[in-house]
ZAMARGU-4260 file (C-alpha; in steps of 0.2 Angstrom, whole numbers, plus 5000, padded with zeros to 4 digits):
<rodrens>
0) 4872/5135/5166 | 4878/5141/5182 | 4881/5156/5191 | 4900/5158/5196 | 4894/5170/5212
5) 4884/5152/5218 | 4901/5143/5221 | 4912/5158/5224 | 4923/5153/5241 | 4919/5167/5254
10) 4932/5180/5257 | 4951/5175/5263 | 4944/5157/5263 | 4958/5155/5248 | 4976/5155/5254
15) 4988/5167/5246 | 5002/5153/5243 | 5005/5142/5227 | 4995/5127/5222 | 4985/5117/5210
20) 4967/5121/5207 | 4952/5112/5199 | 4936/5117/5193 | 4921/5104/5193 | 4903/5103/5185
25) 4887/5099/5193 | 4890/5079/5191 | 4909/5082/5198 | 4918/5082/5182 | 4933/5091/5183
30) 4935/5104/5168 | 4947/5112/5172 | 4965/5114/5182 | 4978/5125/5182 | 4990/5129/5193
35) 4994/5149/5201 | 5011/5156/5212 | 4995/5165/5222 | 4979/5154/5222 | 4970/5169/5230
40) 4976/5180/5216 | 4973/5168/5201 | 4956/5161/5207 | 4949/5179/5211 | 4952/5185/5193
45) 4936/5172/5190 | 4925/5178/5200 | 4922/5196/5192 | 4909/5203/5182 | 4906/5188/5167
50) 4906/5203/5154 | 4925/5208/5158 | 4932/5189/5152 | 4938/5179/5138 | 4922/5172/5129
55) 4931/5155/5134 | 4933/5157/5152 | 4915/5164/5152 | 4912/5145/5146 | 4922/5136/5159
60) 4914/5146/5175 | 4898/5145/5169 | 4898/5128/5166 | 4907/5121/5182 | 4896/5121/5198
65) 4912/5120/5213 | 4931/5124/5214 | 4945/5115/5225 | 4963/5118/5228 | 4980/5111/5235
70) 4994/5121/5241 | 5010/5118/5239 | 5027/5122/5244 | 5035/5127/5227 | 5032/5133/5209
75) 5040/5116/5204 | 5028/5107/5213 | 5013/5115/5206 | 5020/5113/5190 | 5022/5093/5193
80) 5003/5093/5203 | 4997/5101/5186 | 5003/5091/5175 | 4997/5075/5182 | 4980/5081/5186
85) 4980/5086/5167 | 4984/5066/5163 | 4971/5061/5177 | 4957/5072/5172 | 4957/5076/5153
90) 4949/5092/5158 | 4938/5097/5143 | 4943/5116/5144 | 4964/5113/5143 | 4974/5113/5131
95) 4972/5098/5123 | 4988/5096/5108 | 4987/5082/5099 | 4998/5077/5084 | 4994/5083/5066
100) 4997/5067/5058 | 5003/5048/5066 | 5021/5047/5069 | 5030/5033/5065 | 5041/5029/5079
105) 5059/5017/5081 | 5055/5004/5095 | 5066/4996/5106 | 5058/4983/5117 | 5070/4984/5132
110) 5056/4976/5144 | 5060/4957/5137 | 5071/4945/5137 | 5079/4947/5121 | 5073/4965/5117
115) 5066/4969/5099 | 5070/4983/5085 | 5053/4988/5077 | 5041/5002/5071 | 5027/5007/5083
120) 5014/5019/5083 | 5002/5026/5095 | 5004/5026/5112 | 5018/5021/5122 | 5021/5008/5134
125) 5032/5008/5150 | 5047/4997/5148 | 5049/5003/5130 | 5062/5014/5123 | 5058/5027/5106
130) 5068/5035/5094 | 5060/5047/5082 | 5046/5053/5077 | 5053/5049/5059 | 5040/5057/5045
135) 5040/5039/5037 | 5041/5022/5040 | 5052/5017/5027 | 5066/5030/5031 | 5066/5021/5049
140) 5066/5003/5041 | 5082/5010/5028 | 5089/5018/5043 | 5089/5000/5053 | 5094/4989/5038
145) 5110/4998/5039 | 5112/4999/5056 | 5109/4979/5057 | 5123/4974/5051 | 5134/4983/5065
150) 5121/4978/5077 | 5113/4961/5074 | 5099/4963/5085 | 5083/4955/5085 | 5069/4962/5073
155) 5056/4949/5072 | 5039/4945/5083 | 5036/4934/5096 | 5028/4921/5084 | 5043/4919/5072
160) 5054/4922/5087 | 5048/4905/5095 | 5044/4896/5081 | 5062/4897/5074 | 5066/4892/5092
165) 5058/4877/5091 | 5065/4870/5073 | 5082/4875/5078 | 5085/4886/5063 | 5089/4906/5061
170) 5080/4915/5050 | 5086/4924/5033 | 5093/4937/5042 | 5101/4924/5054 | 5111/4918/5040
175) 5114/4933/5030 | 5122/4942/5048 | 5108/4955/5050 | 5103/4945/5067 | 5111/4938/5080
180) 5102/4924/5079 | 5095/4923/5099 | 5081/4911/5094 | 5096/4895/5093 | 5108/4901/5106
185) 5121/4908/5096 | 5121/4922/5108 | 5115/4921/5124 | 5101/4935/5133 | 5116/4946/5139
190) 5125/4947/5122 | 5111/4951/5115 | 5106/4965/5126 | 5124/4971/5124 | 5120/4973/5105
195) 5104/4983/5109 | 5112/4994/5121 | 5127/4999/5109 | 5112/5002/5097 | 5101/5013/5107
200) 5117/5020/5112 | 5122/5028/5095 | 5103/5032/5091 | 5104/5042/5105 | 5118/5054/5097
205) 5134/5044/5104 | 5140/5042/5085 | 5158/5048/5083 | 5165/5037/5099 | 5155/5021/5093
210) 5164/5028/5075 | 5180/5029/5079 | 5178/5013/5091 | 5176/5002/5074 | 5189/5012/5066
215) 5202/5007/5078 | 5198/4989/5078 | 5200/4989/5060 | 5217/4997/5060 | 5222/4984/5072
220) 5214/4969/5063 | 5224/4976/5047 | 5239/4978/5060 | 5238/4960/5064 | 5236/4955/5046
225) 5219/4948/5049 | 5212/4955/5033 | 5195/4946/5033 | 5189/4955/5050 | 5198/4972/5046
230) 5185/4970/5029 | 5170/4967/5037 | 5175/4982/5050 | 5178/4995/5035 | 5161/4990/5030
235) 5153/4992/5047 | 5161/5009/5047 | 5155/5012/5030 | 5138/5007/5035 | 5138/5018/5050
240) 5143/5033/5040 | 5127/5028/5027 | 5115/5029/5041 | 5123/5045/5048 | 5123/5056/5030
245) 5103/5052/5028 | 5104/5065/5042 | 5108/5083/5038 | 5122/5093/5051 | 5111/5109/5055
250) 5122/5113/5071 | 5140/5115/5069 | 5144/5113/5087 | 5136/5095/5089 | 5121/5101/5101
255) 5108/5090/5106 | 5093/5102/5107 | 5074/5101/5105 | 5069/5118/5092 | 5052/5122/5095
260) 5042/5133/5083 | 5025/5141/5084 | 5012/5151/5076 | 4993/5153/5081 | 4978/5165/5080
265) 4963/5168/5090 | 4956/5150/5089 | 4969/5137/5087 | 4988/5134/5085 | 5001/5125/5075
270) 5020/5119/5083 | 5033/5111/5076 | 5047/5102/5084 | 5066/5097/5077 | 5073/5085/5089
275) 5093/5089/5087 | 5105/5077/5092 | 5124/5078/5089 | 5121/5092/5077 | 5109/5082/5065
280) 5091/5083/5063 | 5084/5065/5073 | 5066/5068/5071 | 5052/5078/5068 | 5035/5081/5076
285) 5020/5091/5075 | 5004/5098/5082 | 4988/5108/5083 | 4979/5114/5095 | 4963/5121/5098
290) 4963/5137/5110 | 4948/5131/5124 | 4954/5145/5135 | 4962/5160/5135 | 4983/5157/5130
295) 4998/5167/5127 | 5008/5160/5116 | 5022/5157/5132 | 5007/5148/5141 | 5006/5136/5125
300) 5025/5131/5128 | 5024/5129/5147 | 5007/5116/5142 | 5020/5109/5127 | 5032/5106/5137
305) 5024/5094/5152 | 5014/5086/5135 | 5030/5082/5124 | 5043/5077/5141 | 5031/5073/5156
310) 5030/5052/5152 | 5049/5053/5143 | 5063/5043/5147 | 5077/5055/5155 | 5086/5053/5141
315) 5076/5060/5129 | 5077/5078/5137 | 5090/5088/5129 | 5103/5098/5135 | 5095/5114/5127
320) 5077/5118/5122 | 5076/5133/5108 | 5059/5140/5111 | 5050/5158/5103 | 5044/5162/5120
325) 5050/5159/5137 | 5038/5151/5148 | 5028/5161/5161 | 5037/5152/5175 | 5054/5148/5167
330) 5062/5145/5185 | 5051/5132/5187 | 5049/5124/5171 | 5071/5125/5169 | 5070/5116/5186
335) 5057/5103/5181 | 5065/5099/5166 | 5084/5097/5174 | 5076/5086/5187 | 5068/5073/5173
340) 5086/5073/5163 | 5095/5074/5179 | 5106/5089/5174 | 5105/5105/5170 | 5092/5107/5155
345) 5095/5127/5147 | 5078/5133/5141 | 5080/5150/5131 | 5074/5161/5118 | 5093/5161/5105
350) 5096/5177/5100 | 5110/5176/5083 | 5119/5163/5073 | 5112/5144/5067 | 5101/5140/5082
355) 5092/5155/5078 | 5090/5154/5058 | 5086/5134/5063 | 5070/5142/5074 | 5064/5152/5062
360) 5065/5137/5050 | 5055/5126/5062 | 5043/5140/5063 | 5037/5143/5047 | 5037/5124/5046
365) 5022/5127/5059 | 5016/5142/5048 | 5013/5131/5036 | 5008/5115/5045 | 4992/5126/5051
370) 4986/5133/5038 | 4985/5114/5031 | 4976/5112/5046 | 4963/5124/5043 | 4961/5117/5025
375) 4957/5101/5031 | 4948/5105/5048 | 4940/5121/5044 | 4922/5112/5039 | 4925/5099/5052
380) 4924/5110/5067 | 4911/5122/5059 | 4900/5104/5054 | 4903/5097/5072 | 4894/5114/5081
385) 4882/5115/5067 | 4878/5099/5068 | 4874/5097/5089 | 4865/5116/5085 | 4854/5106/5072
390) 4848/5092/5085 | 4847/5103/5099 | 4833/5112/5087 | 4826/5097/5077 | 4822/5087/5096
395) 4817/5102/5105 | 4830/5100/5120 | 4836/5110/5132 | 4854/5112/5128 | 4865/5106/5112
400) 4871/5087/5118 | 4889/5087/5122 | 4886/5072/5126 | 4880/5057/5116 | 4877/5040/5121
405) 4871/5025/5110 | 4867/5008/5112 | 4865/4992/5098 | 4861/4975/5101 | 4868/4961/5090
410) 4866/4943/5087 | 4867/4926/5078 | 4851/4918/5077 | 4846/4923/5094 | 4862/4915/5102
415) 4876/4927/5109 | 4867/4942/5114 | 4877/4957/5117 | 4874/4974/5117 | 4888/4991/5113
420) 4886/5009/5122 | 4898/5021/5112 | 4901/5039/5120 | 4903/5056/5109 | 4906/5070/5117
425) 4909/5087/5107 | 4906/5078/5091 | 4920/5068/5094 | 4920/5046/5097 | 4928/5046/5117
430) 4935/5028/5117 | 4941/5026/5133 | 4923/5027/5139 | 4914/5015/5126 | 4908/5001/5135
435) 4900/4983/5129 | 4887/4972/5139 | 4881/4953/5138 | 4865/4950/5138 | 4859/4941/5153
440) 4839/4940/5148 | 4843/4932/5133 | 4857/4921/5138 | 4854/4904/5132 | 4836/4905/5125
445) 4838/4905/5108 | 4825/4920/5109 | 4831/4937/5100 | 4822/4952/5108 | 4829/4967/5102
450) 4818/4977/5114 | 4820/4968/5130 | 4840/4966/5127 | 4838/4988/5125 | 4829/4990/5143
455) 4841/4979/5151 | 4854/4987/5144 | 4848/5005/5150 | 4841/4998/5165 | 4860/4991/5170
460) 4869/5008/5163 | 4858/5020/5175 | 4857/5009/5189 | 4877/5011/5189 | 4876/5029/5187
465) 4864/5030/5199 | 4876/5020/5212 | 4892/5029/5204 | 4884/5046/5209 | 4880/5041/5227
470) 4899/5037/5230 | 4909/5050/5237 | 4924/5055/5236 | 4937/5061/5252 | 4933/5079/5245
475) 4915/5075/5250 | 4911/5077/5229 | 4898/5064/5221 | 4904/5050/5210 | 4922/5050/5215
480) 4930/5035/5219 | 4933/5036/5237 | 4948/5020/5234 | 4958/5029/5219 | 4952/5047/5223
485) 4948/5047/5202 | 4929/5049/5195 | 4923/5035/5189 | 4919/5029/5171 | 4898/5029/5173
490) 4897/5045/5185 | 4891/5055/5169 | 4877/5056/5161 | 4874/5058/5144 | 4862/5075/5135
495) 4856/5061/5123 | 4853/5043/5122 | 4851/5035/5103 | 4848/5019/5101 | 4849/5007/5085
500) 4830/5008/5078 | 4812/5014/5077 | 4800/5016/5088 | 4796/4997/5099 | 4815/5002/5103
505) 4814/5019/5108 | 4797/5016/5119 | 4806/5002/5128 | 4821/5014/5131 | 4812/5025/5137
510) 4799/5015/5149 | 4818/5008/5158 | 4821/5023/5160 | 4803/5030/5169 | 4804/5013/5179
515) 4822/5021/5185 | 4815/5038/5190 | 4827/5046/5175 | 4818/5062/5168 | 4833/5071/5162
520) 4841/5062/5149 | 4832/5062/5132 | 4830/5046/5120 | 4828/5045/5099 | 4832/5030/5090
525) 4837/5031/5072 | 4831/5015/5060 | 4841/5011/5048 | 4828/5008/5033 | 4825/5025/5032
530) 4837/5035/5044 | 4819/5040/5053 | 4823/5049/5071 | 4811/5041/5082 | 4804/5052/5098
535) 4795/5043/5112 | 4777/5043/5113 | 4778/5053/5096 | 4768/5043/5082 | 4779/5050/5069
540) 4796/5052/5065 | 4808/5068/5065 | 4812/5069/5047 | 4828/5075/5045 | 4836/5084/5028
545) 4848/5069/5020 | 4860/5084/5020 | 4857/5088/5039 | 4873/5088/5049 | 4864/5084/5064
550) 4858/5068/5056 | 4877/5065/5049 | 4882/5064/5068 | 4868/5052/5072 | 4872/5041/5058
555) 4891/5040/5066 | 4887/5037/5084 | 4876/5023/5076 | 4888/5014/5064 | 4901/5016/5077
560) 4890/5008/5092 | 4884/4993/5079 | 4904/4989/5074 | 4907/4988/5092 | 4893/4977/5095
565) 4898/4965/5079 | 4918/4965/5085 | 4911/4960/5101 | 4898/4946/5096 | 4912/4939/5083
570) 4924/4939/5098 | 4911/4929/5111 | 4905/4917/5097 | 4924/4913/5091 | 4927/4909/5110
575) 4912/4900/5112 | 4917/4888/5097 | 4933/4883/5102 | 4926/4879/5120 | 4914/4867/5114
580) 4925/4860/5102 | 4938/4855/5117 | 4924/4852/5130 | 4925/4832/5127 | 4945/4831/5127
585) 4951/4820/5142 | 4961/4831/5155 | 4958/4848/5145 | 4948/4860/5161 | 4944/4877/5160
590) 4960/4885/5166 | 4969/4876/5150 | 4955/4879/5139 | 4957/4898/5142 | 4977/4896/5144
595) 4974/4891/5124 | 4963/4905/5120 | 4975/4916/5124 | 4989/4909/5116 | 4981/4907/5100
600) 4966/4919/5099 | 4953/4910/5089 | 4949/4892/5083 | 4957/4896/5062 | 4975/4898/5073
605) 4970/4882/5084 | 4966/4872/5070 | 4984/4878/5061 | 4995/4874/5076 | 5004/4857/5078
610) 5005/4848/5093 | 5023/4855/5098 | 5014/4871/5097 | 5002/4865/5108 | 5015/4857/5118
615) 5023/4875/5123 | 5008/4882/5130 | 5008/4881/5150 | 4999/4866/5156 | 4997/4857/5140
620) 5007/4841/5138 | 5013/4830/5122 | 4997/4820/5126 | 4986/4832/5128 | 4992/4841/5113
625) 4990/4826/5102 | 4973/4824/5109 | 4966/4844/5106 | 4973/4842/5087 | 4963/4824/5086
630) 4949/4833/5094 | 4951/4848/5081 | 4955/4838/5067 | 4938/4828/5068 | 4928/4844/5071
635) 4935/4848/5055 | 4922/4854/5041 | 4924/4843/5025 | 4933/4853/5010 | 4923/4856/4997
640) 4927/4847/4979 | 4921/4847/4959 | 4910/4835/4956 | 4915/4834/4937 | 4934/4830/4941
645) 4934/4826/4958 | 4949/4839/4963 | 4949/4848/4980 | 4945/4864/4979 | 4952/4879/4989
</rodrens>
């Protein structure tokens, strides 16, 4: 725990002018960023009397070890710098929202050739355009069922898309008029992106021109006396005005608006968000947050905000945004937000009429969206601290272990050696971090050595701090990338090491690490058999209570390294099988070998594929193709059969 006064900046060192700053720990790990209209104002208020701050902030300067700044020219700027050093960083002591349950969203896969309606979740990807969140699933599928028939696009995945390509024949929908039927050429790329356009054009909120657009045609079909198409264009109408009543009109006027609504307390807060377009509710979305520093409830919009429209399409910033409180810096935010859309976006508190009776109904959506979350998460937050309290005490360390890291080796018979190093910080699995390892001792020897493959797995994860730490950053700060300016992945070392078993595991753990020089950084091991906490040089295990939380949170880190271990073996061996099946067929190298993996992803797909399957992967030719399914064919194992009847069985 540091002293602030040890990395307070000498007086008028910090300029009085806007800009970015960021807090850092003692490995160079930022913690925290935020942005200030006076820098030497702002980071002054820090540097006072520990006693006279937020419990939070007391947290955050006593932890980091250095602050940095950038000035910049306007609030806008520092607004923007912020928000992507936010993205960059993850500082652990920001607001972090996250959304209370996964949002089913409507997908339209603009970055191919023939663009694709679906359901996504998760995170998005560039190139992809969303509509929603819906709260389920199904209402979007209903919602595109009806729209299909006005808009034939394409709904199906790249495997059926090509496969129907290559026999020439639609699908069901193909035939039934719910696709335009790309895959056989009925209508060519630029017909088809029409279609998808018009779609994501009445998603958007353009309804009543597309509307009365259909309506018009049909009176002129009718006026032509060409009944069949008038028919078919009342029941796209018809269709059109089904999709639109599943939506209720909330705003008279037609607005397309975003209505925030929040509530909080001292430690976490709950928002809600109605996205309004053309008077009807589109979509809905939530989230909680947990309070890491000290917030007003106009700082939570300002940090919503650059969360919910920072990575949008411009599109999908409003006209107006309804919020409780107006943003700190509303000059700045208003102008931020206009320049995503590309027009004037107005962010205000409404005062009378339906916007203002819609806010307070989108606020007591969030009333009551957090006191679920405190039903559901009350004992998880308390159990998470409890639980790094309780190992802190049981293993006699220094400081709880906000960070975790564990390692498991896994096998077949000795063959495919690899090892998994899984990273929990707070409590909490941190994925982006998790990293896997072939073994190089045991490559090849048919020798499974649980012990070795742990050393060289420790000795190859702190020889890569230990290099990551001596690269410096531009700013002259250890284990910054000095190419990307960004820390890098192995810069940080972990409170505790846990690895998968007893004691033989736990000794050769730890002897990597003496051999290294590493004398900070303690090591248990946690066997299975038992769930025994092994302790180097200690002849007997920590027995901790089966109703411990601490052992709870060992037993996590453990089961998650060993599932990421197992994926990765299966993954290596399934590779390693369809490569020495194809080794022996004539013409077939490496760069085609791979060129199949990834087409087909493991040998069961291989095996299934004909040989104009095969033919359409790059490189592979009708001969080659017929030679890889002779080759697969004879590498075939025999079926299995009764030997009272003689039949086949499955």
């Amino acid at each position: 725990m540091a002293d602030p006064a040890t990395y307070r900046p000498a007086p008028g060192e910090i300029p009085d002018s806007p800009g970015v700053y960021r807090f850092r720990d003692q490995h160079g790990r930022v913690v925290y960023v935020g942005k200030a209209k006076s820098l030497r104002s702002r980071l002054g208020s820090y540097f006072q009397d520990l006693s006279a701050l937020h419990v939070r902030t007391q947290a955050m300067v006593t932890t980091a070890a250095s602050v940095d700044w950038v000035t910049v020219d306007t609030e806008v700027e520092a607004l923007q710098l912020e928000y992507s050093w936010i993205k960059e960083y993850d500082p652990r002591f920001n607001v972090r929202y996250r959304d209370d349950k996964s949002y089913p969203y409507l997908a339209v896969t603009l970055d191919e050739e023939y663009p694709r309606i679906t359901v996504m979740r998760g995170a998005k990807r560039k190139g992809v355009r969303y509509f929603g969140p819906y709260a389920h699933a199904w209402a979007i599928r209903e919602s595109v069922d009806l729209l299909l028939r006005v808009f034939p696009a394409r709904t199906c995945s790249a495997g059926v898309f090509k496969r129907h390509g290559q026999i020439g024949r639609p699908c069901l929908l193909g035939y039934i008029g719910k696709c335009s039927a790309p895959c056989v050429g009925r209508v060519d790329a630029a017909e088809h992106r029409r279609i998808v356009e018009d779609f994501c054009s009445f998603l958007s909120g353009q309804t009543t021109a597309y509307t009365k657009r259909v309506e018009r045609e049909m009176k002129a079909a009718a006026a032509e006396l060409d009944y069949e198409r008038a028919a078919r264009l009342r029941d796209d109408l018809r269709a059109l005005e089904r999709a639109l009543e599943k939506n209720a009109v909330v705003l008279g006027d037609g607005t397309d608006a975003d209505v925030i609504g929040l509530v909080d307390d001292e430690l976490e807060a709950a928002v809600q968000v109605f996205h309004v377009r053309g008077g009807r509710i589109r979509g809905q979305r939530g989230f909680v947050v947990e309070k890491v520093e000290d917030v007003t409830p106009a700082d939570l919009i300002e940090h919503l905000l650059q969360q919910l429209y920072g990575d949008q399409n411009p599109d999908a910033v409003p006209r107006e945004v309804l919020v409780p409180e107006l943003p700190p810096d509303l000059e700045a935010t208003t102008a931020w937000l206009s320049e995503l859309r590309g027009s004037h976006v107005d962010l205000r508190v409404p005062q009378r009429g339906d916007k203002r009776d819609l806010l307070e109904t989108v606020t007591r959506n969030a009333g009551q969206s957090l006191a679920l979350h405190k039903t559901r998460r009350g004992g998880d937050l308390t159990s998470r601290s409890l639980a790094l309290e309780e190992l802190q005490e049981a293993l006699g360390l220094p400081e709880a272990p906000l960070r975790i890291e564990c390692i498991d080796v896994s096998h077949l018979q000795g063959t495919d050696v690899v090892a998994s190093l899984v990273v929990f910080e707070d409590g909490l699995a941190r994925k982006s971090e998790y990293r896997r390892f072939a073994i190089r001792g045991a490559a090849g020897d048919g020798i499974s050595d649980d012990t070795r493959s742990i050393a060289e797995v420790v000795t190859r994860r702190f020889k890569r701090l230990a290099e990551e730490q001596a690269m410096v950053g531009d700013d002259g700060l250890p284990g910054i990338d000095p190419t990307t300016g960004r820390p890098r992945r192995f810069a940080y070392p972990p409170n505790l090491l846990v690895v998968d078993g007893g004691q033989p595991q736990v000794e050769s753990a730890q002897a990597a690490l003496s051999e290294i020089g590493v004398t900070d950084v303690a090591v248990v091991g946690l066997a299975k058999r038992l769930e025994e906490v092994w302790v180097p040089g200690d002849p007997d295990p920590v027995i901790l209570p089966r109703t411990s939380e601490g052992l709870y949170l060992l037993q996590r880190v453990r089961d998650e390294a060993h599932r990421f271990a197992i994926t990765y073996q299966r993954q290596k061996r399934g590779k390693r099988m369809v490569e020495s099946i194809l080794d022996d067929v004539p013409g077939l190298g490496e760069a085609r070998k791979k060129a199949l993996l990834r087409q087909f992803t493991s040998l069961k797909r291989l095996r299934a594929a004909t040989a104009d399957e095969l033919a359409t992967v790059p490189g592979i030719g009708p001969t080659l193709a017929a030679a890889v399914v002779e080759a697969l064919a004879a590498d075939a194992p025999a079926p299995a059969f009764n030997t009272a009847t003689g039949e086949i069985l499955d």
